[in-house]
N, C-alpha and C positions, 0 to 999 in steps of 0.2 A: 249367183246372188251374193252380195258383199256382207261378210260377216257383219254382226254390230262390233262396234268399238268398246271393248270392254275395257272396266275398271282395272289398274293394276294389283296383285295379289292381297287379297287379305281385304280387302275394301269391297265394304256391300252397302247399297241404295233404296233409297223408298222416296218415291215419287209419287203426289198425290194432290186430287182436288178438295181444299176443305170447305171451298166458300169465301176467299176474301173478297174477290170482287166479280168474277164470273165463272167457264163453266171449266176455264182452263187450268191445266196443275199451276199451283200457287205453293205446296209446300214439299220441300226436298229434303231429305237428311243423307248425309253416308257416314259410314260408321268402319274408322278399320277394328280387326278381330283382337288388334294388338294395341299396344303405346305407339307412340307417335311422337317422333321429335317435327316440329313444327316452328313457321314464322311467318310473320305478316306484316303487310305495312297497310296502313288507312289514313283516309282523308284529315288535311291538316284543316278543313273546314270549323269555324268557331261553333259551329250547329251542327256539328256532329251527333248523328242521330244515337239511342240507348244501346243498337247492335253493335256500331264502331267502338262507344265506350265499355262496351261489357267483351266484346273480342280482344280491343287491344289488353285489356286487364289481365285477363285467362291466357294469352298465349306469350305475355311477357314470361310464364313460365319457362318457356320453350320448349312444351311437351301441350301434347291435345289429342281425342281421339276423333272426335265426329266435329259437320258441320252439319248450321242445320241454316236454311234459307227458305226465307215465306219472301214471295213475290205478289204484285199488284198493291203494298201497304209499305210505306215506310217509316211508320211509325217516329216518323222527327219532329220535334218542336211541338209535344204532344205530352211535357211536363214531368212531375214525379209519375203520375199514375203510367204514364207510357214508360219510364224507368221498372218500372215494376210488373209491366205487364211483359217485359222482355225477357224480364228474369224469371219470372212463371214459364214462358217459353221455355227456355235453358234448363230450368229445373224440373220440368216434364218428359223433357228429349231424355236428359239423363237418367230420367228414372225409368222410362221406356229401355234405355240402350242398359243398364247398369252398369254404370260409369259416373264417375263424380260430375258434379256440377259446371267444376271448371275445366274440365277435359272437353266441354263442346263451346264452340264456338258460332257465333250468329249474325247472320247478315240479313237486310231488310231493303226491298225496294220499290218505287211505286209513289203514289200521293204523297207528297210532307204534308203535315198538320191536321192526319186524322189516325186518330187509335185503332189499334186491332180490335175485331170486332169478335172481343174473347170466349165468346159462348162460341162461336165455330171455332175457333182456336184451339180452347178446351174437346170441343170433340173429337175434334182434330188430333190432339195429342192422346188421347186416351184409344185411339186408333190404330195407331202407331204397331205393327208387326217385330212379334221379334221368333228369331232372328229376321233381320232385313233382308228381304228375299232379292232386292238386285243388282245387276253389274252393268250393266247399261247407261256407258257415259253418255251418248246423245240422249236420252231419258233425264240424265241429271239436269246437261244443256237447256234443253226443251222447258225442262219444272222452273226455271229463273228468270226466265225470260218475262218482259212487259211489253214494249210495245218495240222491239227484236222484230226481226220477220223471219230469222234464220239463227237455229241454234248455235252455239259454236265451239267447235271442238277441236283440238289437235294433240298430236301424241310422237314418241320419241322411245326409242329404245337405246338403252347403255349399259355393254356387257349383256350380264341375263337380268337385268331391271327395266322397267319402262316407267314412260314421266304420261300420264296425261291430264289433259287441262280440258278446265270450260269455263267459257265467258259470257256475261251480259254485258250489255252498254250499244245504245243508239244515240240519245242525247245526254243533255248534260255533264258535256265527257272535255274535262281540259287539266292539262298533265298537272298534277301539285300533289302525286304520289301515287295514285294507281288507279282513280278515273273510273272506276267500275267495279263490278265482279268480278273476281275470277278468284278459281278453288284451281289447284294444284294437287294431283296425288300421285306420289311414286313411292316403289318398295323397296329401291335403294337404300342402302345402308349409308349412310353419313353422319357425322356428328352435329350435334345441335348448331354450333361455333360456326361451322364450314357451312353447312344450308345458309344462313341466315344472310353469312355475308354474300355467296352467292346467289342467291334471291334479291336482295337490294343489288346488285350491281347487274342484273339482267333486267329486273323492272325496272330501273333507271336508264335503260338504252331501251325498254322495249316499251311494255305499258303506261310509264312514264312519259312517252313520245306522241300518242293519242290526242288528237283533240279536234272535237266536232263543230263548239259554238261556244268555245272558250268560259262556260259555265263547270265550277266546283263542283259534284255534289259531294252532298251531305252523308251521305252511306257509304263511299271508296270504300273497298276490301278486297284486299288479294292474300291469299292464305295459301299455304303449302304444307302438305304434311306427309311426314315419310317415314313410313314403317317398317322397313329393314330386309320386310319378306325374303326380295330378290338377293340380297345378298350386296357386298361391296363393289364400290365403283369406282373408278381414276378420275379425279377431281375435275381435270382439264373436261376430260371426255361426257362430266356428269352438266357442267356448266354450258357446253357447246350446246349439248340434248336441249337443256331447260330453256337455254337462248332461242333454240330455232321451236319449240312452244310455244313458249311468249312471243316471240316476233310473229306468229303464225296467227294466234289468238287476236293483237295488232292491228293486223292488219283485217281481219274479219269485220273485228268494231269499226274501224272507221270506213271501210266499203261497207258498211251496214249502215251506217248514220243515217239521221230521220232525213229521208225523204231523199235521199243522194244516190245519184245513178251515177256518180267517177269518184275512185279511189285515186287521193291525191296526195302522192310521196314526194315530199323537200328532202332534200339535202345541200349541207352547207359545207365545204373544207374549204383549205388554207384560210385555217381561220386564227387566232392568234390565242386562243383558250377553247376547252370544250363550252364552258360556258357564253362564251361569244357564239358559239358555230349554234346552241341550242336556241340562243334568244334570236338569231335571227331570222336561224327555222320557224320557229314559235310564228313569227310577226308573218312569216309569210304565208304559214298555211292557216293563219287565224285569219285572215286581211279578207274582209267579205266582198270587198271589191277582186281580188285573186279568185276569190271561190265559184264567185257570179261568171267572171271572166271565162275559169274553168266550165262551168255547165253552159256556156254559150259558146262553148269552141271557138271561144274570141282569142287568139294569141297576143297578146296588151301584155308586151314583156315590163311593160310602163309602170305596170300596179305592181309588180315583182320588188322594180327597183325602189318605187314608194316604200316599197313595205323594209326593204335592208335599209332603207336611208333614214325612215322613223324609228329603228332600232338599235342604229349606231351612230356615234358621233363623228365626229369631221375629222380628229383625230385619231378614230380609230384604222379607214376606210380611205381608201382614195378611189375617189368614183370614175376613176378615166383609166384604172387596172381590175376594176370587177368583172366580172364576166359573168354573164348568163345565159341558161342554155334551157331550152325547153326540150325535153329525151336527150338526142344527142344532139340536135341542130343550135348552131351559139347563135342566140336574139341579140348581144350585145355583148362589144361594142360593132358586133358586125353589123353591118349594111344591107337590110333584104329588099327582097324584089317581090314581086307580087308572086310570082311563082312559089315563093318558098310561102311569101304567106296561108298562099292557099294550102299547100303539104303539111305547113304548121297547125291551119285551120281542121284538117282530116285526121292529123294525130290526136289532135286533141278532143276528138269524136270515140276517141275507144275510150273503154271501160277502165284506165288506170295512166293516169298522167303523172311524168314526173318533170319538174323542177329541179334543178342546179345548179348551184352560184358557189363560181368561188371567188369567197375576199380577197384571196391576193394580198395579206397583212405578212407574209414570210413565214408565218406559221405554218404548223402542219394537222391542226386538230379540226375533228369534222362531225357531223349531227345529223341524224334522220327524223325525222317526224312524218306523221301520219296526219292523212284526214279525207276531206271529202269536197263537196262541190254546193252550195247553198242554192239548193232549188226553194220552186212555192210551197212544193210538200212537205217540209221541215215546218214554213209557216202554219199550214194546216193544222200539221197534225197538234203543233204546241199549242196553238188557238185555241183547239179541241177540247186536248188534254182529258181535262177532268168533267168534261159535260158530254 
């Protein structure tokens, strides 16, 4: 039987149902036993909901101990009184955990434009166990989820520290900083300075690269926090850990996306800037004509090149030296025959397609992105949604 995945040292969890919207956990806290140097990046959305603005506030510090996330309610665009209902949140965890106010941090996800429905909230918090009796990262996973069908977790060890991660996000996921949930906790010893930059430069090749249906939300948060427990680690070796996390977590989100039965990885080199190689990843795994093609095992390397020729210019690109390759077979400029079509029609029947162009500009900078394949069940379920 396979152990659970546990929290890394010094970090303990409470997972629990209070009532926001039905019978499943809705409310998570973890709490390490110590300080926490800590960093985050969230949604550069103009409607950023009260928990982006009251997280990014508290961990501009760069110390925090707990995070605390209610799922099924996203309390956004729900005015001062949702400003203040969040910080009742915050200021109840801490009183629960004994820890200042600003040492927790809060995330929120679920319906925009309805408030907590604070009388379960309040009991909710006056509920709260202490000490937090657990370590059970797929527990954590599990409490954040909304309409998820698979919690998600991944983990890493470096030296005698370990990094592990959990993620939500199925829809409304398109890269403009981190696209989702996701809490980070490792007992690595590192300095505030050094996390921080490493964290933005692994969310910007990893979570950053996400995208389901090219929709912002309003709640992004990805937080990291690291309590020292294990002891020090070798920079290189702590960033490689945290990369292959993140990319892991990644890739769950977007083979998870509403209603998507193929995970669908772009990559872009020889490309003449990173930022070239990102935009024209972007265009291609966003391209719902690409996505539709993907879930119909149609190989139409045609909407591929739409999609690089709607994102760069004439001058950037010479369209008679791109190349395209669906896995490893080149669509273009080579010449296929039915044969291949058919081979190409059966690859693109498994459970994870990849895409590859390269521009051919002399450069040598390249871009992955993630995603997924636009079935009718993405339609559904947003149709649904909230009824």
């Amino acid at each position: 039987m396979t152990e659970p995945l546990q929290l890394p040292r010094g970090f303990h969890s409470y997972v629990t149902n209070i009532g926001i919207k039905d019978a499943t956990d809705d409310f998570t806290v973890v709490v390490s036993d110590g300080p926490c140097v800590a960093a985050g990046v969230f949604t550069q959305s103009s409607f950023a909901g009260p928990s982006v603005l009251i997280s990014r506030r508290h961990v501009a510090a760069g110390t925090a101990r707990a995070m605390v996330v209610i799922s099924k309610n996203a309390n956004v665009a729900t005015g001062a009184q949702g400003l203040a209902d969040a910080e009742e949140v915050v200021s109840g965890v801490a009183a629960a955990l004994g820890c200042a106010t600003t040492d927790v941090l809060l995330a929120s996800t679920g319906v925009i434009g309805r408030p907590y429905p604070m009388d379960v909230v309040r009991a909710g918090l006056a509920a709260i166990p202490s000490p937090l009796p657990g370590t059970d990262a797929a527990a954590v996973a599990r409490g954040i989820m909304t309409t998820d069908t698979v919690a998600k977790t991944a983990h890493a060890s470096v030296g005698a520290a370990r990094i592990v991660g959990v993620a939500k996000g199925v829809g409304m996921i398109e890269p403009n900083m981190a696209t989702m949930i996701a809490m980070i906790f490792t007992d690595a010893a590192i300095v505030q300075a050094e996390l921080d930059a490493v964290f933005r430069r692994v969310i910007d090749r990893t979570l950053n690269c996400v995208s389901i249906d090219t929709d912002t939300s309003t709640s992004d948060t990805a937080i990291i926090l690291a309590n020292g427990a294990g002891g020090p680690v070798v920079a290189d070796e702590f960033e490689a850990a945290l990369f292959s996390v993140a990319e892991s977590l990644t890739k769950q989100i977007a083979r998870d996306g509403e209603g998507a039965t193929t995970l669908l990885e772009v990559t872009v080199d020889q490309a003449a800037s990173g930022e070239q190689a990102k935009r024209v990843a972007g265009a291609i795994v966003n391209s719902p004509l690409v996505k539709t093609a993907v879930h119909g095992a149609d190989p139409n390397w045609g909407r591929v090149a739409m999609a690089v020729g709607k994102a760069t210019t004439t001058d950037e690109v010479d369209q008679d030296a791109v190349v395209i390759r669906f896995g490893t077979q080149e669509v273009y400029p080579a010449r296929l025959d039915d044969g291949d079509l058919e081979a190409l029609s059966a690859y693109m029947r498994r459970d994870e397609v990849l895409i590859h162009v390269s521009l051919a500009t002399g450069g040598t900078e390249s871009a992955t992105m993630w995603g997924c394949d636009l079935t009718d069940g993405y339609v559904r379920i947003n149709a649904d949604y909230t009824t």
